[in-house]
C-alpha positions as CSV (number, residue, x, y, z in Angstrom):
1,X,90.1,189.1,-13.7
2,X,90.8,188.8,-17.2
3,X,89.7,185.5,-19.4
4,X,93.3,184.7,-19.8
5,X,94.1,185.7,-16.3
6,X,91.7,183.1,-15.2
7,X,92.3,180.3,-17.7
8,X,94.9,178.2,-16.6
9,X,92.7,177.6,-13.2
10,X,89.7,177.1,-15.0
11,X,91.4,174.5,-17.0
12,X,93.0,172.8,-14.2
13,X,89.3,172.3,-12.5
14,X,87.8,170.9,-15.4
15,X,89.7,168.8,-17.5
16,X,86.8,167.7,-19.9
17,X,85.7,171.0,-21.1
18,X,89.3,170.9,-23.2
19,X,86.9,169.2,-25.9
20,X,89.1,169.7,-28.6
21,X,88.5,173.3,-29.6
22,X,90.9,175.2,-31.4
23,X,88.9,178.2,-29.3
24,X,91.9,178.2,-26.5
25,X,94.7,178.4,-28.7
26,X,95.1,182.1,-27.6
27,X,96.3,180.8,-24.4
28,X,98.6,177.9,-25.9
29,X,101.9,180.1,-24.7
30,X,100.9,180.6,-21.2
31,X,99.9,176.8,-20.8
32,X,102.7,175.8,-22.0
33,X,104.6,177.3,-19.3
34,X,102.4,176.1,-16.5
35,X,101.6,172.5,-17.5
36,X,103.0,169.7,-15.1
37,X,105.7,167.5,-16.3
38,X,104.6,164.0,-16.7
39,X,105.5,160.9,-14.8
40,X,106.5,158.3,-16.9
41,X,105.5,155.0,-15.5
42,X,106.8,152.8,-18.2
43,X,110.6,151.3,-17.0
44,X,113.1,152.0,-19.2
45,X,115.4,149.1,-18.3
46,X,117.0,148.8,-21.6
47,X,115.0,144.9,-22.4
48,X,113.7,145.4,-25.8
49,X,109.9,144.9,-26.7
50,X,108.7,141.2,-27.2
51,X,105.6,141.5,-29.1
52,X,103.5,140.3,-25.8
53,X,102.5,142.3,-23.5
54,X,104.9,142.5,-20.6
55,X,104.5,144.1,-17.2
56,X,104.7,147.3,-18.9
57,X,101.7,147.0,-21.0
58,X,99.6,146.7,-17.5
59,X,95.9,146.0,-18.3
60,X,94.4,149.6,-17.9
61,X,96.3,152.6,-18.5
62,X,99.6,152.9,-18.5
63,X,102.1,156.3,-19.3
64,X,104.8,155.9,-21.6
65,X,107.8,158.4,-23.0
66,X,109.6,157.9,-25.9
67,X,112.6,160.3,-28.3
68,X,111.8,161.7,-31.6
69,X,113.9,164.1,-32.7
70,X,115.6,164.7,-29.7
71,X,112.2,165.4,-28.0
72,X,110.4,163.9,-25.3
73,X,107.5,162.6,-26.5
74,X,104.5,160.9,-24.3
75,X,101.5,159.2,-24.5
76,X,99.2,157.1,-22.5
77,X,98.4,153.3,-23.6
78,X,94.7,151.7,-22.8
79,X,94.7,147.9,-22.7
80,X,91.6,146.6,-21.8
81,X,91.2,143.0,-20.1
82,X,88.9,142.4,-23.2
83,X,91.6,142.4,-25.4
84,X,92.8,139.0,-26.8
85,X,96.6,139.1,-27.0
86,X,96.9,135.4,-28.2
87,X,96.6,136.7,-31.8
88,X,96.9,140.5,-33.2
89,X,94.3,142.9,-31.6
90,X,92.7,146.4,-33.4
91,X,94.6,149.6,-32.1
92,X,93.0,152.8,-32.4
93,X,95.1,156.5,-32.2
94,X,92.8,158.7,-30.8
95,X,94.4,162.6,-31.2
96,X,93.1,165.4,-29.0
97,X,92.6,169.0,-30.6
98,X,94.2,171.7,-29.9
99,X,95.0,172.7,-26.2
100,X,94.0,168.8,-25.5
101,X,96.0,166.4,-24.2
102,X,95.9,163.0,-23.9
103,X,94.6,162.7,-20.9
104,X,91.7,164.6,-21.9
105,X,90.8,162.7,-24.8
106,X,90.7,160.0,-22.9
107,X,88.4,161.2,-20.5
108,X,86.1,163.0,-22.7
109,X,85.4,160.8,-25.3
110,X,84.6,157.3,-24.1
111,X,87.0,155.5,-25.9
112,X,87.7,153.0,-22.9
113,X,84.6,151.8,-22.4
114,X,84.0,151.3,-26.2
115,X,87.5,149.4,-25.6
116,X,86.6,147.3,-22.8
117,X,83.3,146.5,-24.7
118,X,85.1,145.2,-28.2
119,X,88.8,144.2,-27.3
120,X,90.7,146.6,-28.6
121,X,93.7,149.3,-27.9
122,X,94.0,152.5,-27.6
123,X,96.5,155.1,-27.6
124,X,96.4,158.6,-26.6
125,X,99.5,160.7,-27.6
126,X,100.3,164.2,-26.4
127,X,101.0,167.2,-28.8
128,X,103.8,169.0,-27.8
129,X,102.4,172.4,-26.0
130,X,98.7,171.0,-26.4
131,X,98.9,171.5,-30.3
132,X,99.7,169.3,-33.5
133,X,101.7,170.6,-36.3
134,X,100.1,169.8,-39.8
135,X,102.3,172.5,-41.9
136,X,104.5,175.3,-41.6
137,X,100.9,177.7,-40.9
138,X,99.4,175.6,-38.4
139,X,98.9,174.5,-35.0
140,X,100.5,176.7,-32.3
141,X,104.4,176.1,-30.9
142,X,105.1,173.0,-32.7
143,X,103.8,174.3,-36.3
144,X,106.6,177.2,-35.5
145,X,109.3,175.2,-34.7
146,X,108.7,172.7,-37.4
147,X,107.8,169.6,-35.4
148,X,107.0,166.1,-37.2
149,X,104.6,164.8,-36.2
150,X,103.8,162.5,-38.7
151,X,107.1,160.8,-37.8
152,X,106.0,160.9,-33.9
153,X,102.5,159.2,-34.6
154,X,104.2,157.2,-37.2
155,X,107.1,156.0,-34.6
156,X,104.4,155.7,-31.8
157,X,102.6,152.7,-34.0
158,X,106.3,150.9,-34.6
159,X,106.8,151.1,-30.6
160,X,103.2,149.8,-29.4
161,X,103.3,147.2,-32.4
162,X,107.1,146.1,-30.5
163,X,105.2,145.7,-27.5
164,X,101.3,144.2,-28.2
165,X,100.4,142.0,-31.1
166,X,99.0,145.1,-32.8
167,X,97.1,143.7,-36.2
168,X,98.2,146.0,-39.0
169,X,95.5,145.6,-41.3
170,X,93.2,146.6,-38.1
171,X,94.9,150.2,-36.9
172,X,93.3,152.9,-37.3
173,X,93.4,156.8,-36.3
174,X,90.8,159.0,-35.3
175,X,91.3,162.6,-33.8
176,X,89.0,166.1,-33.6
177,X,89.8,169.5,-35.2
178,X,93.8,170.2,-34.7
179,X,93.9,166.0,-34.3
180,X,91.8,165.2,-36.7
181,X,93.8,168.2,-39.2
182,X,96.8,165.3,-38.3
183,X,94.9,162.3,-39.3
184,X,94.2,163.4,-42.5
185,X,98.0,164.5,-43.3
186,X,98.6,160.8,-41.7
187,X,96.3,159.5,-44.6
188,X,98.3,161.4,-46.9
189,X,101.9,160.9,-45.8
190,X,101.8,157.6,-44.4
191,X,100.4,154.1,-45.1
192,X,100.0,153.0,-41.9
193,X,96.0,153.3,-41.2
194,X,92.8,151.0,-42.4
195,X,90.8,153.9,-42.0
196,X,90.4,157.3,-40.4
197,X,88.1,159.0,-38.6
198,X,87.9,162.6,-38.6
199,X,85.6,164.8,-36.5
200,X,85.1,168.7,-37.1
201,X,88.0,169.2,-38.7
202,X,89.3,169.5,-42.6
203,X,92.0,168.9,-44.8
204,X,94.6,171.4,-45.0
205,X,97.8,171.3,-47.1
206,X,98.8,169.3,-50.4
207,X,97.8,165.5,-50.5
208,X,98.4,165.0,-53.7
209,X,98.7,161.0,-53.6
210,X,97.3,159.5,-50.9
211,X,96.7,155.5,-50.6
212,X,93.5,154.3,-50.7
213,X,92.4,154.8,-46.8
214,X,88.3,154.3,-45.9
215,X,87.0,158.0,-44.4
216,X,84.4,158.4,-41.8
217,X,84.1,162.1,-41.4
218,X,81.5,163.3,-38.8
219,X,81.2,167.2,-39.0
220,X,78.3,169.7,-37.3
221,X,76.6,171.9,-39.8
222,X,77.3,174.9,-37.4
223,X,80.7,174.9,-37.1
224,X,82.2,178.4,-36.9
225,X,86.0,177.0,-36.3
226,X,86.0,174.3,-39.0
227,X,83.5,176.0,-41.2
228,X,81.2,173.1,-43.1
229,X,81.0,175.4,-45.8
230,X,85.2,175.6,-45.9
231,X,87.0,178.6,-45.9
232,X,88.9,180.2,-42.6
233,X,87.4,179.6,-38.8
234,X,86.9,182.2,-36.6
235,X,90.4,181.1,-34.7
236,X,92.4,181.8,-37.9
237,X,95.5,184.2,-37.7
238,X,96.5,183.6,-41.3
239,X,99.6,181.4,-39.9
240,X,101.3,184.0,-38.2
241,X,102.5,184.8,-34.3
242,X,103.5,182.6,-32.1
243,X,100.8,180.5,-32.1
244,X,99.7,180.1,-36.0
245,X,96.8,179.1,-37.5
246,X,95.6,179.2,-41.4
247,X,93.0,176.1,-41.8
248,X,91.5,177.2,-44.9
249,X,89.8,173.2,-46.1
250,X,87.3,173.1,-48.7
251,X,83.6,172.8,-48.0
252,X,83.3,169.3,-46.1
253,X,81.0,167.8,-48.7
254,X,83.7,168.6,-51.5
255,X,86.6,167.1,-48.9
256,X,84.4,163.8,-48.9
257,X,84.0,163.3,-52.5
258,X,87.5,163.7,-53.3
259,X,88.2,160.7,-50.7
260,X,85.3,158.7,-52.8
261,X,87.3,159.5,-55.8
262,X,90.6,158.3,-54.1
263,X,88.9,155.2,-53.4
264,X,86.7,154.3,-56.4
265,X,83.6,154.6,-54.8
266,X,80.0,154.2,-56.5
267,X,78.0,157.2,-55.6
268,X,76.7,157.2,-52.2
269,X,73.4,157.0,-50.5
270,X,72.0,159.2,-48.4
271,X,69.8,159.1,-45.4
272,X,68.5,161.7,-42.9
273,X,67.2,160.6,-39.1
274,X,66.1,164.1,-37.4
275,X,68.9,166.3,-37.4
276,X,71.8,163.5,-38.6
277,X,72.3,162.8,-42.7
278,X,74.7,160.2,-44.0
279,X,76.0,159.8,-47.3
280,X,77.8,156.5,-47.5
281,X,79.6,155.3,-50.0
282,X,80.7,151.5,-51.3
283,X,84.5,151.4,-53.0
284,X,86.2,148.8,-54.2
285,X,88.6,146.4,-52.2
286,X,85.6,147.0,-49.2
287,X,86.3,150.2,-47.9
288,X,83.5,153.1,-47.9
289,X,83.4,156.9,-47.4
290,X,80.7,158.1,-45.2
291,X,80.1,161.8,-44.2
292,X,77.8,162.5,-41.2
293,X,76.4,165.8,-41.1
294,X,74.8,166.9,-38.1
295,X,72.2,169.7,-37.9
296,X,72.5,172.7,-35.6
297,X,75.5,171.1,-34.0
298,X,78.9,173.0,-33.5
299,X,82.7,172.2,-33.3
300,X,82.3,169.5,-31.2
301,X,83.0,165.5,-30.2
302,X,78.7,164.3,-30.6
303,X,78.4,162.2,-27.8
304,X,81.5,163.6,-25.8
305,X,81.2,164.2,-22.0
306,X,79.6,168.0,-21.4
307,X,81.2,171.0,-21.2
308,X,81.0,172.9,-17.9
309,X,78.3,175.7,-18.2
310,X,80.5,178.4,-17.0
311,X,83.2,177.3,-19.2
312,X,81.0,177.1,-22.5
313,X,79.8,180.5,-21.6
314,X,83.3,182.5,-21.0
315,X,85.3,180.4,-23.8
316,X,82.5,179.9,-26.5
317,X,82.7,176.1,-26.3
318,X,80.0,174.5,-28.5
319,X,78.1,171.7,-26.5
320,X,78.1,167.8,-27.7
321,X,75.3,166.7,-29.9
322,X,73.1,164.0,-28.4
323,X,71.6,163.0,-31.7
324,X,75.0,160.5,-32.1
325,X,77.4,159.0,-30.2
326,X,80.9,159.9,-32.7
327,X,83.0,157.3,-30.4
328,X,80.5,153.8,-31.1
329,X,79.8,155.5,-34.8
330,X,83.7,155.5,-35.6
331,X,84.5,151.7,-33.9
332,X,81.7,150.4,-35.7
333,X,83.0,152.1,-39.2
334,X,86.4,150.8,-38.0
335,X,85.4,147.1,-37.4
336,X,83.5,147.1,-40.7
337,X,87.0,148.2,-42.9
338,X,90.1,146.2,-42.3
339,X,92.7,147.0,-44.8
340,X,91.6,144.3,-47.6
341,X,94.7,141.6,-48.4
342,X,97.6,143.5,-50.2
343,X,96.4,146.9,-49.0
């Protein structure tokens, strides 16, 4: 049996090896065909949202549907018990990479129980065919048909923020390779976010006037998809076919100090503990740049749950690093930077 033969199976066995790779993009068409439709669990009986949570903002997860651009669009809400709803809470977009879904990221990634632990919400939207579209070159199906999803992620904060007391100056977004490819365009298009947090990934496309927007980016040393060093991945098709992909970012230390110059930022600091190196930077108005570079590591989510050996074997997945956990790393970045008054 071919790879491709085999994949969809594979995939449906183990949902947590889908760690965000752009390596199964080859298969984007045929998943697309074979995926289950979604219940959605949210009613839809026409009472606008209140601002408090109602019985469709359950405590746990709940599945929600909502129209943009004439699309069905869905994602899956976390509320944790923790969370304080008397005044505004953090919320937190966590994007899966390519042939991810929401339900994977939620899974994989351990952004529940860093929830339940600090009172805040999560969302975990769905790319359309398991991709995000950043540009006309790149990801997949929606890149092709010219999806925006900048306006879905952007319309996805309005309708949580409609139904929770979401805090403005406390929501952030945070995604891994094709997702975290959409939360730097978000940084660049939008105003929305307090800070972002990007994991092997890059910036692709013009941003040529973004707001000032605190950066934690977390990238492995060896990564062959989102190469440190910048410059195509191995999954690059120059943008063409029916599943495109050009990512051609610039070297990840270079991608950091432009963000430092965005935000005014003394120079940074740097500190090495085995194979992890920080250089952090102080800007003004309290927000900071901070890369994490991690030694020997891959394209990856450091922390995330493991990859099935069989899997990491036949699809060339790169196994989490162990020296950090990205999840705790980010929240604890998030928490420090608010968007300071005015922001």
């Amino acid at each position: 049996m071919s790879l491709l033969a085999g994949t969809p199976s594979l995939l449906a066995r183990t949902p947590s090896l889908l760690a965000g790779t752009l390596s199964l993009l080859v298969v984007l068409a045929a998943l697309a065909g074979c995926s289950p439709k979604r219940t959605d669990t949210k009613p839809d009986d026409g009472t606008p949202a209140s601002g408090q949570a109602g019985p469709d903002v359950a405590v746990g997860t709940s599945e929600h549907t909502m129209t943009v651009d004439g699309r069905d669009r869905t994602y899956r809400l976390y509320r944790p018990a923790s969370a304080d709803l008397s005044g505004p809470v953090p919320l937190v977009i966590m994007l899966h990479g390519a042939a991810g879904t929401g339900s994977q990221a939620e899974e994989a990634y351990g952004w529940t129980g860093q929830a339940d632990r600090d009172g805040f919400v999560v969302a975990f939207p769905d790319g359309l065919n398991r991709a995000w579209a950043v540009g006309p070159e790149c990801c997949g199906a929606p890149a092709r048909e010219g999806v925006d999803d900048v306006g879905f992620i952007t319309d996805l904060v309005a309708e949580i923020g409609r139904a929770l007391p979401v805090d403005p100056a406390r929501t952030y977004v945070t995604g891994i390779s094709n997702g975290g490819l959409l939360a730097y365009r978000l940084a660049c298009d939008t105003r929305i976010f307090a800070a972002v947090g990007a994991v092997a990934t890059t910036l692709t496309g013009q941003c040529p006037d973004p707001a000032p927007v605190s950066v934690l980016h977390i990238h492995g040393q060896q990564d062959k998809t989102m190469p440190y060093g910048g410059g195509p991945g191995r999954r690059d098709n120059d943008g063409t076919g029916r599943n495109p992909v050009h990512i051609d970012g610039p070297p990840i230390p270079e991608l950091a100090a432009r963000w430092r110059a965005v935000d005014d930022c003394d120079a940074p600091t740097v500190s090495t503990d085995g194979p992890v190196t920080r250089s952090t930077a102080t800007c003004s108005q309290g927000r900071a740049v901070e890369l994490i570079t991690i030694a020997g590591a891959g394209h990856q989510w450091p922390g995330g749950e493991p990859n099935p050996p069989l899997a990491e074997k036949l699809l060339h997945l790169d196994p989490p690093a162990t020296a950090l956990n990205a999840t705790d790393t980010i929240w604890r970045f998030f928490s420090a930077h608010p968007k300071p008054p005015g922001g």
